[in-house]
N, CA and C of each residue as an Amber inpcrd file, in Angstrom:
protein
   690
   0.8550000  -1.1860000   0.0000000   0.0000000   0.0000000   0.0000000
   0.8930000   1.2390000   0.0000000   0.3870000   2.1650000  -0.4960000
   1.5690000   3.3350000  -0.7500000   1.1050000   4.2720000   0.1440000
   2.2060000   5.1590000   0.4680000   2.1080000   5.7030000   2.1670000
   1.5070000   7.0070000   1.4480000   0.5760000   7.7660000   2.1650000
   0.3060000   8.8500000   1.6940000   1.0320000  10.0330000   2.2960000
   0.6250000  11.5720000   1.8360000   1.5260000  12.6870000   2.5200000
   1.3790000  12.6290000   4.2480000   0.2650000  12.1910000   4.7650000
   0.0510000  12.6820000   5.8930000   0.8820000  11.1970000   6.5450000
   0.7600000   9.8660000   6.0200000   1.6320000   8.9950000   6.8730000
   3.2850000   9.1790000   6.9710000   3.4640000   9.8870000   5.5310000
   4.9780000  10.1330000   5.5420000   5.7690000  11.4680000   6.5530000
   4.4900000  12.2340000   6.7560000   4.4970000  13.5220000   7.8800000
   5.1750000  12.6140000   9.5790000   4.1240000  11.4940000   9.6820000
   3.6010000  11.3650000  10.8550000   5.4910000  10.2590000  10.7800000
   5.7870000   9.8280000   9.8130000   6.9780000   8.9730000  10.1490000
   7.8290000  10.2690000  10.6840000   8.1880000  11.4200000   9.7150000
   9.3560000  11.6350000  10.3140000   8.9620000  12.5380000  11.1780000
   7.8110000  13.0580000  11.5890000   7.7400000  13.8710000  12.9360000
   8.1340000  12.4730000  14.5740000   7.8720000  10.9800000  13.9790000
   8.0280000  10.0680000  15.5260000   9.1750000  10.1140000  14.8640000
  10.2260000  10.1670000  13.7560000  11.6530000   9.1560000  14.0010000
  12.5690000   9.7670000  14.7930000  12.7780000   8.9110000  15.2420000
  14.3150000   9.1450000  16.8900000  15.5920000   9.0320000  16.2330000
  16.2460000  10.0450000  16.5020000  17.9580000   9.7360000  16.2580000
  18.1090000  10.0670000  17.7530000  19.4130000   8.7050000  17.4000000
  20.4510000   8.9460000  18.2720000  21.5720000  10.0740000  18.7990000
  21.7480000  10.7610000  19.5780000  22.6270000  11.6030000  19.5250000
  23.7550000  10.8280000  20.4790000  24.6700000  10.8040000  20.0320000
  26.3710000  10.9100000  21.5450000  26.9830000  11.9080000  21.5480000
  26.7960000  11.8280000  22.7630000  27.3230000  13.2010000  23.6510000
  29.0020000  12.8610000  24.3930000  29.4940000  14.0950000  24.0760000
  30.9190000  14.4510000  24.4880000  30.5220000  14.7630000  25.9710000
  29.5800000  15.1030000  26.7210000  29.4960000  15.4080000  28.3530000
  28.5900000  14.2980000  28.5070000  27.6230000  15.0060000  29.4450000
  26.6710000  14.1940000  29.8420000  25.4220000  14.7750000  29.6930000
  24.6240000  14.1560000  29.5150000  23.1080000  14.3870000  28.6220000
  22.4130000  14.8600000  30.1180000  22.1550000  15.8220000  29.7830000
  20.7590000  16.7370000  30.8100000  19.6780000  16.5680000  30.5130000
  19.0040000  17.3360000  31.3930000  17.0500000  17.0370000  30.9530000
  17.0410000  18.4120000  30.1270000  18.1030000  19.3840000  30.3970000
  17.6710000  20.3290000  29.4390000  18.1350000  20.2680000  28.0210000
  19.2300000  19.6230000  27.9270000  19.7050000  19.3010000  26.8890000
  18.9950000  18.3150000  26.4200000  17.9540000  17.3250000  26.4090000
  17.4470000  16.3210000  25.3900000  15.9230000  16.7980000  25.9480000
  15.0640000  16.8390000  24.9790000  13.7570000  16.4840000  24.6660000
  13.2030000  14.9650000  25.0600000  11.8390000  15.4120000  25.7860000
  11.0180000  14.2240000  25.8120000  10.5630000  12.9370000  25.1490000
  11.0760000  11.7370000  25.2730000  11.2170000  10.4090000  24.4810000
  12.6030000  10.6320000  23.8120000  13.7240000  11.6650000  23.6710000
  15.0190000  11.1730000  23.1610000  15.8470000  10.5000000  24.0380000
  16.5300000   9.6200000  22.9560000  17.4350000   8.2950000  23.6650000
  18.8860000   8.9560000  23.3600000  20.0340000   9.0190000  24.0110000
  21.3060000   9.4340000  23.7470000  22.1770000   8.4810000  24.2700000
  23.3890000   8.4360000  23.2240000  24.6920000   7.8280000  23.7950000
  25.5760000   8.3790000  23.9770000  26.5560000   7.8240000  25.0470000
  27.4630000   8.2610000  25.6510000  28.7070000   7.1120000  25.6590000
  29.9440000   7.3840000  25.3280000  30.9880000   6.6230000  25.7730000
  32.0280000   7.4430000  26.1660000  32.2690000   7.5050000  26.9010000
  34.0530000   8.0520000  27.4240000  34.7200000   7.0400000  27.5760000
  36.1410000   7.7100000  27.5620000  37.2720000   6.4650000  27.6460000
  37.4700000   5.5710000  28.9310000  37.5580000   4.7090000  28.5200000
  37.9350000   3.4360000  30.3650000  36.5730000   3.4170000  30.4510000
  35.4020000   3.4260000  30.2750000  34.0600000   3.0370000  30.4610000
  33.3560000   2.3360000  30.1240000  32.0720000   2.3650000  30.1760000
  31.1770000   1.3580000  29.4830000  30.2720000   2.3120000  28.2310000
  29.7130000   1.6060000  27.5600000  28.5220000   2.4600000  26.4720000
  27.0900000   2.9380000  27.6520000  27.2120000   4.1890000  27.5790000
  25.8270000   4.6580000  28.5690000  24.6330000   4.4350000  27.4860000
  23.2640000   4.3510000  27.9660000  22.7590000   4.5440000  26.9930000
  21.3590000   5.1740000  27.8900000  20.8770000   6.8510000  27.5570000
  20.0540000   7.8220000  28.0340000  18.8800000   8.0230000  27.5500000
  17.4410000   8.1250000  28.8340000  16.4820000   8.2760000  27.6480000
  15.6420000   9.3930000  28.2360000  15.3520000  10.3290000  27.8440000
  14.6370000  11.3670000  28.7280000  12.9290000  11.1410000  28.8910000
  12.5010000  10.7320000  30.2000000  11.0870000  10.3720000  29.6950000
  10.9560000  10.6310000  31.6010000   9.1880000  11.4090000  31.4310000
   8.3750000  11.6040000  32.1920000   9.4020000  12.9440000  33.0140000
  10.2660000  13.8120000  32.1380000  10.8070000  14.6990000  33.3690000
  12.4910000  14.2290000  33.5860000  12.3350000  12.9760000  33.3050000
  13.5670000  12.6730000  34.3120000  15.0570000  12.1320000  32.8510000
  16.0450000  11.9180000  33.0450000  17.5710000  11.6030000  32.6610000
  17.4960000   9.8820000  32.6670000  17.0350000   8.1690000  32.1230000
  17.1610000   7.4210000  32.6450000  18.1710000   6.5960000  31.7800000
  18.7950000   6.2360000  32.7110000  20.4970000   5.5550000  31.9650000
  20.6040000   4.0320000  32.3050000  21.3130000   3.6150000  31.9770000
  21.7340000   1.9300000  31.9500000  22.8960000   1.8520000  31.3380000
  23.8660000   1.0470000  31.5290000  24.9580000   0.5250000  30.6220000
  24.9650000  -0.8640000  29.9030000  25.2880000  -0.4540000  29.1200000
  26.2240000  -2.0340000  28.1670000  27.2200000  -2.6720000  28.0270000
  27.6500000  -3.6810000  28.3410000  28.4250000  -3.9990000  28.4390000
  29.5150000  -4.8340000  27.4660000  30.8620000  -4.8910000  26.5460000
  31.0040000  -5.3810000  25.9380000  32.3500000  -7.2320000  26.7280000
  31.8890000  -6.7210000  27.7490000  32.9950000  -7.8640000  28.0870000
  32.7690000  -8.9060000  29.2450000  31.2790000  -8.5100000  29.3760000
  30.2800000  -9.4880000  30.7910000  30.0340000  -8.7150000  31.6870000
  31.3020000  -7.6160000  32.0560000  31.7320000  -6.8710000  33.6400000
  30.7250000  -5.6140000  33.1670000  29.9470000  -5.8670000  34.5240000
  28.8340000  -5.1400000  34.9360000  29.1820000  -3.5860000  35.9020000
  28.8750000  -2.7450000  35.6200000  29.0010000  -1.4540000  36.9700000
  27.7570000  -0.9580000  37.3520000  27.9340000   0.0270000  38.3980000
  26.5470000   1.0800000  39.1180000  27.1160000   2.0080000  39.3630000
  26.2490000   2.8390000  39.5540000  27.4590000   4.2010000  39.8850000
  27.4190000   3.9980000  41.1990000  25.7550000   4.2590000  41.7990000
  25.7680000   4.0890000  43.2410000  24.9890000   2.9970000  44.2790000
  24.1980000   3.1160000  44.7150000  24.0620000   1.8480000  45.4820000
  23.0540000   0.6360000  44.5220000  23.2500000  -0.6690000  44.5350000
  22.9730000  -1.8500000  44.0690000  22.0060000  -2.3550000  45.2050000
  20.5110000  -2.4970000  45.0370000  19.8290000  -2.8690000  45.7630000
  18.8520000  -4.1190000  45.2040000  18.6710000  -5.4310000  45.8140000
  18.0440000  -6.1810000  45.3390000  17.6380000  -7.1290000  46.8160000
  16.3670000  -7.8240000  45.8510000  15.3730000  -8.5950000  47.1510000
  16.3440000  -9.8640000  47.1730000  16.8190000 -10.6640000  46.0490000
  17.6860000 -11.6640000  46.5400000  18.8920000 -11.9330000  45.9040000
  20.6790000 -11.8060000  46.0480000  21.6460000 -11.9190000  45.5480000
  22.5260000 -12.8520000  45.9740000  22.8720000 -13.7710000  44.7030000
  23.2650000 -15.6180000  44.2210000  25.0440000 -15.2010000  43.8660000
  25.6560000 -15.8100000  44.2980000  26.9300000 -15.5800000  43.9600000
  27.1210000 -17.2460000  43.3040000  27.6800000 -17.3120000  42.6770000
  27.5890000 -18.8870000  41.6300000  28.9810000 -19.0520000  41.2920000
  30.0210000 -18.0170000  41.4600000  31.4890000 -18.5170000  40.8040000
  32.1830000 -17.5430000  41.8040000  32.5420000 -16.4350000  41.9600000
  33.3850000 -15.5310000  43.3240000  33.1230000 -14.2840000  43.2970000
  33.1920000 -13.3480000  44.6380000  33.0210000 -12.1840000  44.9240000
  34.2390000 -12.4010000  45.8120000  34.1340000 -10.1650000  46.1360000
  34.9150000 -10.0560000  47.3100000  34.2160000  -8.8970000  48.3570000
  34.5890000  -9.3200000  49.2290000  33.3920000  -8.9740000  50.7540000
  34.6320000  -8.4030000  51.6760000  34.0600000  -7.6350000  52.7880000
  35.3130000  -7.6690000  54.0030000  34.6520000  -8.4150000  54.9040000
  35.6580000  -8.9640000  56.0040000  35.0160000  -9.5120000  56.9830000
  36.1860000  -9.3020000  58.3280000  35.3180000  -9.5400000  59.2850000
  35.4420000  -9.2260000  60.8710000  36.2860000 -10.2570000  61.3860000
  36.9350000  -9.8300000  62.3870000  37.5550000 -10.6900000  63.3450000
  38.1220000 -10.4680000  64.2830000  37.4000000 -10.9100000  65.4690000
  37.8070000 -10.7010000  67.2500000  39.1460000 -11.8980000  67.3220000
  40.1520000 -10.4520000  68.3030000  40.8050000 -10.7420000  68.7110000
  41.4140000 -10.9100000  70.3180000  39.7630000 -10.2530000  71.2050000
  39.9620000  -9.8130000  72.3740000  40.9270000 -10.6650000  73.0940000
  41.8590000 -10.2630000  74.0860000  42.6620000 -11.3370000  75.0170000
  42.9540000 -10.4080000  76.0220000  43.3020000 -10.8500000  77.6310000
  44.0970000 -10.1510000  78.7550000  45.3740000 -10.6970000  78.9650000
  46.1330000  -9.4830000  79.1830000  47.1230000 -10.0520000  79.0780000
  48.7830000  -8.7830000  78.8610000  49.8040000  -8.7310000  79.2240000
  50.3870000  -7.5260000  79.2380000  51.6660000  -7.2700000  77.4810000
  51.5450000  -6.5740000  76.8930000  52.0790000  -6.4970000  75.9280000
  53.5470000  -5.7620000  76.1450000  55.1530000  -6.4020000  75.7780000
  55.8920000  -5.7880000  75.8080000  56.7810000  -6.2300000  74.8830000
  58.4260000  -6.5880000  75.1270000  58.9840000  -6.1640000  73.9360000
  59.3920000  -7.3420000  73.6830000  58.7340000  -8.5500000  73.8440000
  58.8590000  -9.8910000  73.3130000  57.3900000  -9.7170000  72.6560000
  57.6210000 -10.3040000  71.3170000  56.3060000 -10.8140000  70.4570000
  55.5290000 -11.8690000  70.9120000  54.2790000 -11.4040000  70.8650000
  53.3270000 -12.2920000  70.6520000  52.3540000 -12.5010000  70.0150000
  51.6530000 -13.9300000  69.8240000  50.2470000 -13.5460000  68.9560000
  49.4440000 -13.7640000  69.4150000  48.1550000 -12.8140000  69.1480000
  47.2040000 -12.7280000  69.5430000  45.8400000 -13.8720000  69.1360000
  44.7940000 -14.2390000  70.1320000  44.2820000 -15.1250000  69.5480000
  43.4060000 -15.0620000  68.5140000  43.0350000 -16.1110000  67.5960000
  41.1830000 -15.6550000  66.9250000  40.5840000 -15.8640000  67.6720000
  40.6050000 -16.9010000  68.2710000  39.8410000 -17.8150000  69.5730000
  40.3280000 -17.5780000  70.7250000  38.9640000 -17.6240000  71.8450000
  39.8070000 -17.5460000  73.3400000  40.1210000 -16.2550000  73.7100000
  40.8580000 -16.2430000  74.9180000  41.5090000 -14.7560000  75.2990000
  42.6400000 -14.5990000  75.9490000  43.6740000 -15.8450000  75.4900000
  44.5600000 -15.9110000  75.5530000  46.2120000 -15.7390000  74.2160000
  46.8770000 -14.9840000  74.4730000  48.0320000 -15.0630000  73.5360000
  48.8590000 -15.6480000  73.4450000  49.7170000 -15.6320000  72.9070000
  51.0660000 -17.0980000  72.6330000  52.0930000 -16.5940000  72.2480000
  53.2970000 -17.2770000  72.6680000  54.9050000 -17.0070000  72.2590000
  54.9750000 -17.9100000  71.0000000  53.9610000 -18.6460000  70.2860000
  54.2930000 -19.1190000  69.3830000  52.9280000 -19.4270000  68.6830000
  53.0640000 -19.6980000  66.9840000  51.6630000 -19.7660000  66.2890000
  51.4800000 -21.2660000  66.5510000  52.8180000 -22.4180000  66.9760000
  51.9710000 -23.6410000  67.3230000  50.8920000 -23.8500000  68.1830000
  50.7650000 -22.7170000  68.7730000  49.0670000 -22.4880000  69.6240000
  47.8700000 -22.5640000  68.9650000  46.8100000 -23.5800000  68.8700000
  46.1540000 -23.5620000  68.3040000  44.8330000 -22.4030000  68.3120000
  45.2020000 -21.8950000  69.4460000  44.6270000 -20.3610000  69.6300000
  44.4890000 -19.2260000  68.3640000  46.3000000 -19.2980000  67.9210000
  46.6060000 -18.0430000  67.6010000  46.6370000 -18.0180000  65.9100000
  46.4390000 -19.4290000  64.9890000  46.7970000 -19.5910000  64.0870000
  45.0820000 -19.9690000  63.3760000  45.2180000 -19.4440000  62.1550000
  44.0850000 -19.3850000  61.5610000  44.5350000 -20.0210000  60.1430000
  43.8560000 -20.8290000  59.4590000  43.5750000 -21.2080000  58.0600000
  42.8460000 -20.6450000  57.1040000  43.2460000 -19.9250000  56.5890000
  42.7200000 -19.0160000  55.5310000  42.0090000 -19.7270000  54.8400000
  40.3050000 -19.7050000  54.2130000  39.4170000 -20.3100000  53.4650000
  39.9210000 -19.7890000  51.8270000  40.1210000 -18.9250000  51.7440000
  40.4560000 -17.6120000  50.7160000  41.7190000 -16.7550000  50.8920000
  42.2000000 -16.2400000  49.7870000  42.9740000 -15.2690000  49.2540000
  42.5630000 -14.0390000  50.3280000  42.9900000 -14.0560000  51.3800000
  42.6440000 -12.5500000  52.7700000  43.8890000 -11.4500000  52.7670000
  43.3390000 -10.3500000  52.7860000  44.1430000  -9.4100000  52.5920000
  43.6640000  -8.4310000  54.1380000  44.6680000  -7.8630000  55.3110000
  44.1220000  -7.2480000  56.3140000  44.3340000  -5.9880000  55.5760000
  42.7150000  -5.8310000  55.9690000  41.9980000  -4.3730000  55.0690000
  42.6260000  -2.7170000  56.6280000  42.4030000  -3.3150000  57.9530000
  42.6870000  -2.6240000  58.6700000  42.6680000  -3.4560000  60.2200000
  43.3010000  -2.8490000  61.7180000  42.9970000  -3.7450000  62.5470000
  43.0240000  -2.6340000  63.8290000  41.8900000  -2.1720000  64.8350000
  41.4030000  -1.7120000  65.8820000  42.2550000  -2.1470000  66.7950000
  42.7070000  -1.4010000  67.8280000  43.4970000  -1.5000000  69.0240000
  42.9310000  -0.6360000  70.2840000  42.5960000  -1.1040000  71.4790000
  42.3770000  -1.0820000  72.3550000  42.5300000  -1.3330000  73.6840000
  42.8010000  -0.6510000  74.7420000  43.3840000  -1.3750000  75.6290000
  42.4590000  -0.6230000  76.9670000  42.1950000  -1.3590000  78.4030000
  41.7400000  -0.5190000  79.2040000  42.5290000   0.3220000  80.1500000
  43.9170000  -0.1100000  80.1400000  44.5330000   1.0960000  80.9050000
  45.5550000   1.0790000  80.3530000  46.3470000   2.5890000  79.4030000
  47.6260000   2.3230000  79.4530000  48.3610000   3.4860000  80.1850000
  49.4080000   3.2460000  80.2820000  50.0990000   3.6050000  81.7420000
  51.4220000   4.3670000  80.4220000  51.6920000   3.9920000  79.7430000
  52.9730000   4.7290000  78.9700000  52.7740000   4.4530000  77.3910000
  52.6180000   5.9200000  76.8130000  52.5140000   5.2180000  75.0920000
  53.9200000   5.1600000  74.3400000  53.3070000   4.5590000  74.0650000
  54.5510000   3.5910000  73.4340000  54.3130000   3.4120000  71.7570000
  55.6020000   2.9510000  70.9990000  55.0710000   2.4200000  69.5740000
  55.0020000   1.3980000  69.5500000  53.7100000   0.7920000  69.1510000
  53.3420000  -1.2130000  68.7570000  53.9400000  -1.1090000  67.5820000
  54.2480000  -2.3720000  66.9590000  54.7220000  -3.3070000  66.1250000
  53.3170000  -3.9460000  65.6610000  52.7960000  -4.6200000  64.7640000
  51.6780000  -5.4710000  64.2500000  52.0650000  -5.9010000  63.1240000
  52.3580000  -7.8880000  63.1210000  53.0260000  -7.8290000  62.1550000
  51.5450000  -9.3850000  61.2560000  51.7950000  -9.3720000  60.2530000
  50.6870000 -10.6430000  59.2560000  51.9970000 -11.3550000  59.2130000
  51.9550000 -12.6280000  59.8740000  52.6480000 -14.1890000  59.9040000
  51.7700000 -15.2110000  59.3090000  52.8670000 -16.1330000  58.3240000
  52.3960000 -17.2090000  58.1930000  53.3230000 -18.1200000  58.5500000
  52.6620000 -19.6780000  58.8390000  53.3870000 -20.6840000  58.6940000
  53.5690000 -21.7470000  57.3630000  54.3000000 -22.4650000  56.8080000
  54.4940000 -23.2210000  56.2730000  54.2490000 -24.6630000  56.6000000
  54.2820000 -25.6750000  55.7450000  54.2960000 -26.7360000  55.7310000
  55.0180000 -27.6060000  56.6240000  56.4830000 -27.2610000  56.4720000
  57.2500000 -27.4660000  57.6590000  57.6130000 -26.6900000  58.7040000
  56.1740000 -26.2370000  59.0450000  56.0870000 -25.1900000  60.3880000
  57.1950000 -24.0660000  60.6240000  57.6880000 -23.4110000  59.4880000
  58.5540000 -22.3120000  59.5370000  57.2960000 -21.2500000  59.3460000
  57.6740000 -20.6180000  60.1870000  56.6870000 -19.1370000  60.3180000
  57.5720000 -18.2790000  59.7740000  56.7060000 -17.3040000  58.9110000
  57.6240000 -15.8590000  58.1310000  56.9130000 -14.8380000  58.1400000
  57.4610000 -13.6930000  57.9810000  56.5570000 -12.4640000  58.3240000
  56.2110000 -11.9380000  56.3730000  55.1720000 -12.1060000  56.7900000
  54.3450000 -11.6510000  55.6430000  54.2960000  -9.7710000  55.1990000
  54.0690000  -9.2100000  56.6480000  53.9040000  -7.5590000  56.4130000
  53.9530000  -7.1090000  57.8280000  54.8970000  -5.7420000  57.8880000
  54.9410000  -5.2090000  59.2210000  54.2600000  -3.7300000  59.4060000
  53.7950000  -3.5090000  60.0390000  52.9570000  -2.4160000  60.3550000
  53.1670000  -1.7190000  61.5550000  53.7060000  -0.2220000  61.6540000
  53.9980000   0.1660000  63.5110000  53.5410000   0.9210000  63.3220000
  52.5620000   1.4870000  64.9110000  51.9030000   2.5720000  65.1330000
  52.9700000   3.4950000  65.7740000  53.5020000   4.2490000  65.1380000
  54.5830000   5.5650000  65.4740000  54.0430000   6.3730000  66.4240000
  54.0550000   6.6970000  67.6950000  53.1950000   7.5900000  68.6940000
  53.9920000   9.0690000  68.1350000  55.3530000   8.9730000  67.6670000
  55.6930000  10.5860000  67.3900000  54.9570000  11.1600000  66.1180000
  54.5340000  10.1540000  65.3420000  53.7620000  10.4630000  63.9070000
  52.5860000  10.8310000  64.2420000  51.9560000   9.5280000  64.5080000
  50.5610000   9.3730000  64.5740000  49.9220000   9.9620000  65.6480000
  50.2510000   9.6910000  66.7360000  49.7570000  10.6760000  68.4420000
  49.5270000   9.2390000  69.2800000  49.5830000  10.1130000  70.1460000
  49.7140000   8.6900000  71.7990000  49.0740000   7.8390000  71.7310000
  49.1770000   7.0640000  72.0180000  48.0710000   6.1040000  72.4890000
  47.4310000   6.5890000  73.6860000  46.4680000   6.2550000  74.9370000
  45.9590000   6.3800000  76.0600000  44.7200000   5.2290000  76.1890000
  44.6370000   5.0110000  77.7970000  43.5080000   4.4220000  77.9180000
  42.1150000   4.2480000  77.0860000  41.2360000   3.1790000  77.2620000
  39.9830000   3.2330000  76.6500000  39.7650000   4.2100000  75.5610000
  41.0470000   4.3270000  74.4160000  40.6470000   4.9270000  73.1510000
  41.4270000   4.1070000  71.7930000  40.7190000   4.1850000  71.1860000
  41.0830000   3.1200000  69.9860000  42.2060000   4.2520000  69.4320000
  42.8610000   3.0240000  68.2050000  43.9540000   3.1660000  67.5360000
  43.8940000   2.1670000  66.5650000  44.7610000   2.5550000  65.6400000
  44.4110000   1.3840000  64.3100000  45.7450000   1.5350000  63.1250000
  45.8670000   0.5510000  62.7360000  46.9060000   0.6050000  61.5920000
  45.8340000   0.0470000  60.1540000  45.7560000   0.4280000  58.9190000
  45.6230000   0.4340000  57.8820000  46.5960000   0.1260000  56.8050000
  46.3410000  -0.9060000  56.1770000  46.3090000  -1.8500000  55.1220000
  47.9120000  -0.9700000  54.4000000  47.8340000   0.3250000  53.9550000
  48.8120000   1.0450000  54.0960000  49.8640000   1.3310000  54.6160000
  49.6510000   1.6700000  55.3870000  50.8720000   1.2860000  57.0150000
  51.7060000   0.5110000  56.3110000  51.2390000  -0.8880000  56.1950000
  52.8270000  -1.9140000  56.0990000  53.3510000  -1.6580000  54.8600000
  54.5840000  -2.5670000  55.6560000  55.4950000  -2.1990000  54.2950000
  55.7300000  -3.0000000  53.5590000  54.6130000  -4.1280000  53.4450000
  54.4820000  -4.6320000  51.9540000  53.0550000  -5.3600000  52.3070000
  52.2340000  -5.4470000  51.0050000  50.5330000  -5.6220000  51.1430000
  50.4980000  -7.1860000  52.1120000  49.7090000  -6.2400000  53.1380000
  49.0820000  -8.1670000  53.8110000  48.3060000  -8.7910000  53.5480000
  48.7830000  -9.4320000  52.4500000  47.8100000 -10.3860000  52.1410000
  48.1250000 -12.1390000  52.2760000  47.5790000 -12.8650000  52.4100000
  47.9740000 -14.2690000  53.0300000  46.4290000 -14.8620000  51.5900000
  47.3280000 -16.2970000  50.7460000  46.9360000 -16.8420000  50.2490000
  45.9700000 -18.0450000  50.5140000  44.9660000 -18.5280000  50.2030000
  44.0940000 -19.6270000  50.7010000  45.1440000 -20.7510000  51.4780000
  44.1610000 -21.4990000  51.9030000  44.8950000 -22.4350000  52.5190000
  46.3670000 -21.8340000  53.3050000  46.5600000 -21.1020000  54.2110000
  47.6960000 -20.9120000  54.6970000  47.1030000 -20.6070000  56.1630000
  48.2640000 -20.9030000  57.1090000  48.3300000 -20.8620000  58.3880000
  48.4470000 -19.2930000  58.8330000  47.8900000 -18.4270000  59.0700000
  48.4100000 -17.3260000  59.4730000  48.3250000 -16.7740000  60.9220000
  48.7950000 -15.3750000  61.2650000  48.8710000 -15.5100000  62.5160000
  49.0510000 -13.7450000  62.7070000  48.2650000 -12.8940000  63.5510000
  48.8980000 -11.5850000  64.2220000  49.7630000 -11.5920000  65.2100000
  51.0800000 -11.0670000  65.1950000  52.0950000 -11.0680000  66.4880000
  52.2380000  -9.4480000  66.7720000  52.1330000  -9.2400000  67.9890000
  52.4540000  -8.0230000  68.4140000  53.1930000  -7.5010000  69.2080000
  53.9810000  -6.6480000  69.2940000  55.3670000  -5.8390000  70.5370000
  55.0760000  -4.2610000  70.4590000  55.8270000  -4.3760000  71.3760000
  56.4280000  -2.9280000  72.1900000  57.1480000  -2.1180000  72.0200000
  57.8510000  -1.3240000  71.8240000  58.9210000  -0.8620000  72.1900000
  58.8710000  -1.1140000  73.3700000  58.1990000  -0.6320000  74.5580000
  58.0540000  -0.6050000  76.0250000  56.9140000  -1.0220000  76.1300000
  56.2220000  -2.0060000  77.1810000  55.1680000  -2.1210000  77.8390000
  54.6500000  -1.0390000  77.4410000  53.5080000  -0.8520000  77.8350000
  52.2480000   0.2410000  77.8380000  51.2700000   0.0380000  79.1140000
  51.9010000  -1.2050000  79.6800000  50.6580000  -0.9960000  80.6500000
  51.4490000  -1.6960000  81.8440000  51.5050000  -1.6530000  83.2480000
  52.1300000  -2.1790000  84.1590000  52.0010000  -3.6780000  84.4060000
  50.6550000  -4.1800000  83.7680000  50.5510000  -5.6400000  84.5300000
  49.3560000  -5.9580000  83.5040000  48.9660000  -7.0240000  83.5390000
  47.8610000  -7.8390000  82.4820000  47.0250000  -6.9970000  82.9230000
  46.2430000  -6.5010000  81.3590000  45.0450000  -5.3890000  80.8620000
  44.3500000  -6.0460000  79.9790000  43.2470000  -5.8760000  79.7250000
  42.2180000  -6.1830000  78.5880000  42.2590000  -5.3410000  77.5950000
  42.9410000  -5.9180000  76.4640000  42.8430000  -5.6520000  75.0460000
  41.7090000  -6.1320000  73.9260000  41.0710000  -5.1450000  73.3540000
  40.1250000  -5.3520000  72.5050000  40.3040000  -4.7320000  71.1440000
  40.8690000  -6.3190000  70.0520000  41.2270000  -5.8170000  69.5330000
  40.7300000  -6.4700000  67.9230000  40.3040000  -5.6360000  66.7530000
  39.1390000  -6.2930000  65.7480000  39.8420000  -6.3570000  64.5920000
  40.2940000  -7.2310000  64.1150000  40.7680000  -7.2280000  62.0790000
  39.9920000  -7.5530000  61.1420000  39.6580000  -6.6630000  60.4920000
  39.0060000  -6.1920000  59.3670000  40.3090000  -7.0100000  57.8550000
  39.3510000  -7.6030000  56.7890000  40.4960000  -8.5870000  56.0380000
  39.5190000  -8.3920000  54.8840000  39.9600000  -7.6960000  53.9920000
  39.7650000  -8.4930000  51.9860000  39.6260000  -9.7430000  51.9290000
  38.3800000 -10.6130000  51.5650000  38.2090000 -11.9680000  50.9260000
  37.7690000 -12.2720000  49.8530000  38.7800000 -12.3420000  48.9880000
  38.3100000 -13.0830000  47.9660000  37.7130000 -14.5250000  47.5980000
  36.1910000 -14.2120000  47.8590000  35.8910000 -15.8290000  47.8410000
  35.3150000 -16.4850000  45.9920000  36.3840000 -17.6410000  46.7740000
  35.8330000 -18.5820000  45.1570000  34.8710000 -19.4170000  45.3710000
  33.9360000 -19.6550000  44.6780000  33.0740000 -20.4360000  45.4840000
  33.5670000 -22.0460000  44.2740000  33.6210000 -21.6610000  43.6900000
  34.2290000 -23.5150000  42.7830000  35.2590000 -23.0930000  42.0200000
């Protein structure tokens, strides 16, 4: 059937072009029902549609890997091959810290002169990286600089220091009673990270005591996990 003047009107008054944009597409800049693209470099293909008032975007992806800009909210989320999460870990123990190392427990609330304590030594499920670790104490009596070091053991029970981390009181500021303190992932001087399957372990010193006699330390590590699930 052959289109008459008024159907050939009505095509090109609906047809949509695409525009891509060198910035970013506004509501004042696009008209109602236009769709726009966007790519900048290191990104994904945006793709914009102006409708009811509002700017609404989505990306495409050419390589599987998905982004958001800001928060990701859903009623139920399946992990089927690996993510990475942080996760928690109490270390509370009593007990007096000075200028012999020790490690602190996962378990319990006791510390050790050695990771053959089954207290103090942990088996990594995953690839763990300490993201940061809380320090606390209820009385200290002299500040001092700690030491905090990521140990592992080996196969033939040789323990090695993985990453060392010191809280500098002339850098950073004093320590004192009932107030936290913390070293960050940064701090050390080389990344702590401890590979699956490995024995690891926190050991900690002094320069000097900090406290006259066994005190309650409360103390939390925060760790990068990369979990695989198969």
């Amino acid at each position: 059937m052959a289109l008459t003047d008024r159907d050939i009107r009505k095509l090109i008054n609906t047809k949509q072009e695409s525009m891509e944009f060198t910035g970013i597409p506004s509501t004042n800049g696009m008209v109602e029902g236009q769709t726009a693209i966007q790519k900048k470099s290191n990104s994904q293909l945006a793709i914009y549609r102006k409708k009811f008032g509002k700017i609404w975007k989505s990306y495409m992806s050419s390589d599987g890997n998905q982004y958001v800009d800001k928060t990701l909210t859903t009623n139920t989320l399946k992990y089927t091959n690996r993510f990475v999460d942080y996760r928690v870990f109490l270390h509370n123990f009593s007990d007096t810290i000075g200028t012999s190392k020790v490690y602190i427990p996962w378990w319990g609330t006791s510390e050790s002169s050695s990771m053959a304590d089954h207290r103090v030594g942990f088996i990594t499920p995953f690839k763990m990286t300490l993201h940061k670790i809380i320090l606390r104490c209820a009385t200290i009596n002299t500040s001092t600089d700690i030491a905090v070091r990521v140990e592992k053991t080996g196969n033939n029970d040789t323990t090695s220091i993985v990453a060392t981390a010191t809280y500098d009181v002339s850098e950073v500021g004093a320590i004192s009673s009932n107030t936290n303190f913390e070293l960050e992932m940064a701090d050390f001087d080389k990344v702590p990270a401890v590979e699956a399957g490995i024995k690891t372990g926190i050991s900690i010193d002094a320069v000097s005591s900090p406290t006259s006699g066994a005190e309650d330390w409360w103390v939390t590590s925060v760790w990068r996990v990369e979990v695989i699930i198969w």
